[in-house]
C-alpha positions in Angstrom: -17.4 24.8 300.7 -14.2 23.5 300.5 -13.4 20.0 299.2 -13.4 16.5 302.2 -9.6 15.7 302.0 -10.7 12.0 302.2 -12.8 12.6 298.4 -11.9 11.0 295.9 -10.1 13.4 293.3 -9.4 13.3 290.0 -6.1 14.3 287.8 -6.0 15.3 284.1 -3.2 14.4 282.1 -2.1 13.0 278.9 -2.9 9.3 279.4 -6.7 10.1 280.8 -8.7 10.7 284.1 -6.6 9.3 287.3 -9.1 8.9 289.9 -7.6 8.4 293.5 -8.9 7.5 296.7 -8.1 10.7 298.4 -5.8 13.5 296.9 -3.1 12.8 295.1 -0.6 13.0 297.3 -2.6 11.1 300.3 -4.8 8.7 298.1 -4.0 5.5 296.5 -5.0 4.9 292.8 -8.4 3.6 292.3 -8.7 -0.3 290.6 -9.7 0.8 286.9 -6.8 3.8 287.3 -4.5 0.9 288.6 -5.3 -0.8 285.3 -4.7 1.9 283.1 -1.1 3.1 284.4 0.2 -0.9 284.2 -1.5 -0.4 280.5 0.5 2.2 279.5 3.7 1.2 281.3 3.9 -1.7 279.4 2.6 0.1 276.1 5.1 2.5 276.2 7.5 0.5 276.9 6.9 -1.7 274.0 6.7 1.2 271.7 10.7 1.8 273.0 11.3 -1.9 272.3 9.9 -1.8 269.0 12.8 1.1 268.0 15.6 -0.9 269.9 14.9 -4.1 268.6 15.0 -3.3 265.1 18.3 -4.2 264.1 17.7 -7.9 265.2 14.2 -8.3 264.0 15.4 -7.4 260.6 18.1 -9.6 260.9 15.9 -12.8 261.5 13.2 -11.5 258.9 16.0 -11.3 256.4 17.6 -14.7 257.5 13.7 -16.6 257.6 13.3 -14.8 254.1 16.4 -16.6 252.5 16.1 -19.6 254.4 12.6 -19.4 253.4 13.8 -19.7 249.3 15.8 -22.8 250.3 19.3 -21.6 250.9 21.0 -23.8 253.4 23.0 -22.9 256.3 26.0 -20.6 255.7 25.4 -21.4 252.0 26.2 -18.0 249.7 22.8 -16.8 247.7 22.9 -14.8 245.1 20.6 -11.8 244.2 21.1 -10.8 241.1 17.7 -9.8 239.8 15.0 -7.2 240.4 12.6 -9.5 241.8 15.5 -10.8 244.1 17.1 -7.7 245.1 13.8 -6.0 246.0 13.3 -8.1 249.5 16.8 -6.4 250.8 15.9 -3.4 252.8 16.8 -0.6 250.8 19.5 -2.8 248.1 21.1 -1.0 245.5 19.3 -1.8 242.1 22.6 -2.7 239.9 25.1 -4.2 242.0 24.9 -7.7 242.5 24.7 -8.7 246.2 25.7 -12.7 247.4 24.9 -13.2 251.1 24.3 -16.2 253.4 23.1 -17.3 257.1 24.7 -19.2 259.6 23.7 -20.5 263.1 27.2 -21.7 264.7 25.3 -24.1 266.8 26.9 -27.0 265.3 30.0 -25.9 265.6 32.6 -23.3 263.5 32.2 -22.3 260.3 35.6 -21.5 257.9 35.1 -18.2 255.4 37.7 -18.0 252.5 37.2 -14.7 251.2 39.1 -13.7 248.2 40.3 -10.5 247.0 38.0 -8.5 244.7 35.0 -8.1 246.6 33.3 -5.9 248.9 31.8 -7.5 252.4 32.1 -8.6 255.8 30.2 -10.7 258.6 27.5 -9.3 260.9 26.1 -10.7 263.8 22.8 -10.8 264.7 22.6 -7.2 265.9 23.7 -6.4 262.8 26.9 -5.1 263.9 30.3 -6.0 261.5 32.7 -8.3 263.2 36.2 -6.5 263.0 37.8 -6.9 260.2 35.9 -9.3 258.3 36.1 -6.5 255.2 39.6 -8.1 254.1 40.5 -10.9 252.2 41.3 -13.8 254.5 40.4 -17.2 255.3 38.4 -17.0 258.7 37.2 -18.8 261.9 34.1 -18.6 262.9 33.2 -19.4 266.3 30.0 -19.1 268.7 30.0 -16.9 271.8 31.3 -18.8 274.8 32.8 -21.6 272.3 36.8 -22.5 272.9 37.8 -22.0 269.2 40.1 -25.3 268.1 43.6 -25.8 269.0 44.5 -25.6 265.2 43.7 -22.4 263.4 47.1 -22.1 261.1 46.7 -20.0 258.4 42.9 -19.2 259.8 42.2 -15.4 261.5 39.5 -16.6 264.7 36.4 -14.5 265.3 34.1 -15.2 268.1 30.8 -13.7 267.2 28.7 -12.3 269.9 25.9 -14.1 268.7 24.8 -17.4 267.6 23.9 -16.2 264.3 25.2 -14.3 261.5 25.5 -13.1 258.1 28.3 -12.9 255.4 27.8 -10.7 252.5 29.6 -10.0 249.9 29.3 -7.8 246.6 31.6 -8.0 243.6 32.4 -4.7 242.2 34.3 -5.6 239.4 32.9 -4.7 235.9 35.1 -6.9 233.8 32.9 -10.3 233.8 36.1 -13.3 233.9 37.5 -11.0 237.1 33.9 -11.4 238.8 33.5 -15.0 237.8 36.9 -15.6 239.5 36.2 -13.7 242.5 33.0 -15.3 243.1 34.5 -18.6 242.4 36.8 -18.2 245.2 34.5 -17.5 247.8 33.8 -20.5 250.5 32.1 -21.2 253.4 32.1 -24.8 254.9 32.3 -26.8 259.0 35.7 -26.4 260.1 35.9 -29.9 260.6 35.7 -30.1 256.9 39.1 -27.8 255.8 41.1 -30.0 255.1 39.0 -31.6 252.1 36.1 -28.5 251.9 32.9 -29.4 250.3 31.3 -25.8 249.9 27.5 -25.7 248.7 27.0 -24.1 245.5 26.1 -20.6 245.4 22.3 -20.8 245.3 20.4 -19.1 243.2 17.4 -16.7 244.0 16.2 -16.3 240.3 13.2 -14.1 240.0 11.9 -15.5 243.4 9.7 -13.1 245.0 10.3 -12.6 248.8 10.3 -9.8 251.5 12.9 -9.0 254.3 11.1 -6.3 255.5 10.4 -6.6 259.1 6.4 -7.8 259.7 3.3 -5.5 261.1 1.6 -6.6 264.2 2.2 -9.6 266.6 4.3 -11.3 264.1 7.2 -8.3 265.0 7.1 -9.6 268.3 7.2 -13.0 267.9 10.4 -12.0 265.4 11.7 -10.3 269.0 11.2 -13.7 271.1 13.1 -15.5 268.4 16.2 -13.1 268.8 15.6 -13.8 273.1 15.3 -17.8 272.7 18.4 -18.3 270.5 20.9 -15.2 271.3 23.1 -14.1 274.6 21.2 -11.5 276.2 23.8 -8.2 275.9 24.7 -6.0 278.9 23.3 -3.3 276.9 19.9 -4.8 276.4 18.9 -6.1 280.0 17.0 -3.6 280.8 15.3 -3.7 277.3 14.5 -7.3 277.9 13.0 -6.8 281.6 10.6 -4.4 280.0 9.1 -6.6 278.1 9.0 -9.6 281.2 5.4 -8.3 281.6 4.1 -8.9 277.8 5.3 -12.5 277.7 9.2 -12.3 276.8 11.0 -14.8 278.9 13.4 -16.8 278.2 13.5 -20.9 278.0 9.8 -20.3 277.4 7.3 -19.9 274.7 5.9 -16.8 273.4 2.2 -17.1 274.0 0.5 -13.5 275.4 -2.6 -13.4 276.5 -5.7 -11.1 275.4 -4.4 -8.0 277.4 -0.6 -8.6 276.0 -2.1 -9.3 272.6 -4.1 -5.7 272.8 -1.1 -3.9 274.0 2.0 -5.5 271.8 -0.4 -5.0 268.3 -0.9 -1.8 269.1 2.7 -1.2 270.1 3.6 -2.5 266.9 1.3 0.5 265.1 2.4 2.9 267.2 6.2 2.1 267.9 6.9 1.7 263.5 5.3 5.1 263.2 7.8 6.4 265.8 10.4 5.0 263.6 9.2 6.2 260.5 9.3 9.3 261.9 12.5 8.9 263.4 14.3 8.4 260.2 12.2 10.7 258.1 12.7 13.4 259.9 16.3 12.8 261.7 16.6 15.1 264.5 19.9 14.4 265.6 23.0 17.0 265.6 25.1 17.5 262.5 22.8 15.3 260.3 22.5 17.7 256.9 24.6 17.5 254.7 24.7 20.8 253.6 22.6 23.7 255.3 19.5 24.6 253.1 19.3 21.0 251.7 16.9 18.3 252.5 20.0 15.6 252.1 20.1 13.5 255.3 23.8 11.7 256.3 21.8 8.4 256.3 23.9 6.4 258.8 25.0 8.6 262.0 28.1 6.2 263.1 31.4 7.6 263.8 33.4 5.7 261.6 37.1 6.9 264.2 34.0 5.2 267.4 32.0 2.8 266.0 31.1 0.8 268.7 29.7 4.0 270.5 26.6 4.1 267.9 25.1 0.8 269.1 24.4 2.5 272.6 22.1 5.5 270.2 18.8 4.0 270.3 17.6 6.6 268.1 20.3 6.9 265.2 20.5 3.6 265.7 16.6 3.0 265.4 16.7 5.6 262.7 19.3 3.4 259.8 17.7 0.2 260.7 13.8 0.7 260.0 15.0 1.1 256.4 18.4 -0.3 255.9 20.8 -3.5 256.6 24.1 -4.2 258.2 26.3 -0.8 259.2 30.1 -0.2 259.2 32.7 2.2 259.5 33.5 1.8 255.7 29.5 2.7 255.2 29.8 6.5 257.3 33.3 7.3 255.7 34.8 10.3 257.5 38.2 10.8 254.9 38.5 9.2 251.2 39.2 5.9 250.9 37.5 2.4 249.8 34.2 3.1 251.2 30.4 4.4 249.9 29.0 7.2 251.2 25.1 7.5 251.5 22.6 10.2 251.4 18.9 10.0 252.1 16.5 12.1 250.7 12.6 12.5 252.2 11.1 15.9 251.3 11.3 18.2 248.1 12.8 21.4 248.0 10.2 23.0 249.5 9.6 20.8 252.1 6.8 18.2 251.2 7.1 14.8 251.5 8.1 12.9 248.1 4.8 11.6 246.2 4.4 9.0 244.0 1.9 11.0 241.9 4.2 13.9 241.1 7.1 14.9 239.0 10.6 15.9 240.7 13.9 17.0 238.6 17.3 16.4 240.8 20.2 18.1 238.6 23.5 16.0 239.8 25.9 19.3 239.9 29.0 18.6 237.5 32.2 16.7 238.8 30.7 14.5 241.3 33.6 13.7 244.2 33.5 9.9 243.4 36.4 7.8 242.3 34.0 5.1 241.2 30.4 5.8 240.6 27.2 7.4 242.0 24.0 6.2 242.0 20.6 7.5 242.7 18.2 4.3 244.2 14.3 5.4 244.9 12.7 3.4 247.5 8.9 2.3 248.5 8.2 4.0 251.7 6.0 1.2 252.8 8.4 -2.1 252.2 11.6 0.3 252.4 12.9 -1.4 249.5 12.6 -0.8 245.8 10.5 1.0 244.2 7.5 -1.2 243.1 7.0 -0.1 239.7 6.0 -1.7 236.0 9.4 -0.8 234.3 11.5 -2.5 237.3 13.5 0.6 237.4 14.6 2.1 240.5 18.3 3.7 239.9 20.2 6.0 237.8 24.2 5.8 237.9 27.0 7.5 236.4 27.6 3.8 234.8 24.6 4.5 232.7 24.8 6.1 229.3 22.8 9.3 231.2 22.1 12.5 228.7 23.9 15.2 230.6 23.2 19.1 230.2 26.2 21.0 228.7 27.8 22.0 231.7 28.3 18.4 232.8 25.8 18.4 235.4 23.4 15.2 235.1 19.2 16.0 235.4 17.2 12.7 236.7 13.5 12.7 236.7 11.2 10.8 239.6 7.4 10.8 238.0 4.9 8.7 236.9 5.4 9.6 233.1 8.8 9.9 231.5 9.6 13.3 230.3 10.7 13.7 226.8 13.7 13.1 225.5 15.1 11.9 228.9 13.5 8.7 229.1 17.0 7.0 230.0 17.5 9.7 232.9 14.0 8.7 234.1 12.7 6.6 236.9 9.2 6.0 237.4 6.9 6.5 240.7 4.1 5.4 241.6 0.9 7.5 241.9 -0.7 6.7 246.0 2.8 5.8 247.2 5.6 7.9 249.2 9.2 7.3 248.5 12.3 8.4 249.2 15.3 8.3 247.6 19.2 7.1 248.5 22.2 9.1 246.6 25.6 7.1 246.4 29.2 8.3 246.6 31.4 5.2 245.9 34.7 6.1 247.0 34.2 9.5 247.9 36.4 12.3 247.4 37.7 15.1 249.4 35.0 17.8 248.6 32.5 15.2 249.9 33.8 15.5 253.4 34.4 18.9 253.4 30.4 19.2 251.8 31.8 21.8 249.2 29.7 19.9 246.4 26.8 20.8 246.5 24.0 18.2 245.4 20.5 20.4 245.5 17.0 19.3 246.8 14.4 17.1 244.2 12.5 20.0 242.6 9.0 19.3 242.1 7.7 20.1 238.7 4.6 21.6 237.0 
């Protein structure tokens, strides 16, 4: 006997059972199936927030982390210890990194930065201001501000945002050339240049501190932060209407209720898996370095377009659940002052990287670098260094590394040193995953052209 039109019916798919009043076509969705599509609207759109918000969560867990330590606004911290260094999202373990926060509420900010360092300013979105790589004295100014009639001798930048970041890193290995450069480097109200009073750089010490993004609600109420305080972007209105539902609004306070609550934690889970997977397994075009390798190009920006990678949610989502701050001089396309960086997730045949296993990665001879390389190993769960007893997390060609008679250099990943390459050695952790960063610093044509070949981690017996 066939089936009353006016039944009701049921549908099978992914999300459940949808029950409707009739057919689907002719019925209308019953109350509890009503429920569970406004439920998984709004879940799946937070899982999407959670991937595009990333760069400006990090940004404000970074910012509340230094703050945190006692740094005051748009004063310079230094990081110059493990301990320090370990709360930047994947931070290279030997080069010395000063950084600072600003809100430009109060008005400009001047930044004299010297020559002899490496940096720039980001906004809160973590993208670089132009041009803020060179030595200059510069304006900073809010978004919407009229910068001052007198800026002679001052190169203005209007951020985007309210708030943002300077960082700076001294690459120079002669000590009195560092000291000087550091020395040199300011950051005080405008209304102060004619007579600048700069705080002292402050220092971090052995402080222990985390700028890792948080787990569960806290995310979120990072996200609201970013909403209260920053100009909503063209891009991002549509971002910011999808989360109008689970308590985002601005000019008010972030306080969801038991269903929100359910949905965001959960969205938190489910949306930082999506990104782990995202960036562990990149599935983007053109994103090996070399065919046959497991070597990832870590940042996928155009550095001849780089305003075009803040539309790709993905590569975007992809650098900024384990990294900081990105730039043309970071995804180099030709040789030049730049760093280069390669990310590294699976062995050579395939598995993930374990803690409780021994790898060997033989550095070919003649690595295209005009400065140094580097190989960093990162905890996958705080995407920062590694968290092991020795506090070592890098090998670099500024190390006294044995090498192998042909010139090519063999580091080992393990929990247990192998002999007679202790200094080539840097310990894992046995019930941890990591993954690993390899650094070109100023790379060299037969990077680009990927005709070095730098092989897979090989686990060993």
């Amino acid at each position: 006997m066939a089936m009353r039109s006016d039944a009701p019916q049921s549908l099978q798919s992914r999300i459940g059972t949808l029950q409707f009043t009739h057919d689907f076509a002719n019925g209308y969705p019953t109350d509890e199936t009503v429920a569970l599509l406004f439920d998984t609207r709004d879940f799946q759109r937070a899982c999407q927030a959670y991937l595009w918000a990333l760069p400006a969560a990090s940004f404000v867990a970074w910012q509340q982390g230094v703050s945190g330590m006692g740094a005051g606004n748009g004063q310079i911290a230094s990081f110059l210890t493990y301990e320090a260094r370990k709360g930047i999202l994947t931070a290279n373990a030997t080069t010395p990194y000063y950084l600072g926060f600003a809100d430009l509420t109060d008005g400009p900010l001047v930044m004299e930065m010297p020559e002899g360092v490496r940096g720039g300013i980001i906004d809160a979105w973590q993208r670089s201001l132009p041009g803020t790589e060179k030595a200059a004295r510069y304006l900073l100014v809010a978004p919407g501000a009229e910068p001052p009639q007198n800026t002679e001798g001052l190169q203005v930048r209007v951020s985007p945002t309210m708030n943002i970041m300077i960082g700076v890193r001294i690459t120079a290995t002669d000590p009195a050339q560092a000291d000087a450069a550091l020395a040199a480097i300011k950051v005080y109200p405008y209304a102060q240049r004619k007579a600048p009073t700069a705080a002292a750089i402050f220092d971090t010490g052995t402080t222990s501190w985390s700028g890792t993004p948080p787990r569960g609600l806290r995310y979120w109420e990072l996200v609201h932060t970013v909403l209260q305080r920053e100009p909503a972007q063209e891009r991002d209105t549509f971002f910011w209407a999808m989360l109008r539902p689970l308590g985002f609004e601005k000019g008010k306070p972030f306080a969801p209720d038991e269903r929100q609550t359910r949905l965001l934690t959960e969205a938190a889970l489910v949306g930082e898996a999506m990104a782990k997977a995202n960036t562990a397994d990149r599935r983007f075009a053109d994103v090996k370095y070399r065919p046959g390798a497991h070597w990832d190009f870590a940042l996928q920006l155009d550095a001849d377009n780089p305003d075009a990678f803040w539309n790709l949610l993905d590569e975007r989502a992809s650098w900024f659940y384990e990294a900081v701050s990105a730039g043309p001089d970071m995804a180099p396309k030709r040789p030049g002052p730049s760093s280069a960086y390669l990310g590294a997730y699976r062995d050579s045949t395939g598995a993930w990287l374990d803690g409780g296993r021994s790898y060997r990665l033989r550095v070919p001879p003649d690595p295209p670098v005009d400065l140094f390389w580097s190989v960093t190993v990162y905890d996958v769960d705080t995407r920062a260094l590694i968290l092991n007893d020795q506090q070592i997390a890098d090998r670099s060609s500024r190390m006294p590394l044995k090498k192998n008679d042909d010139g090519s250099v063999d580091i080992f990943c393990g929990p247990q040193a192998p002999a007679g390459f202790e200094q080539n050695w840097i310990p894992t952790v046995p019930g941890r995953n990591w993954f690993a960063y390899f650094r070109l610093y100023e790379p060299r044509q037969a990077y680009f052209d990927r005709a070095w070949p730098l092989p897979d981690f090989e686990p060993l017996a």
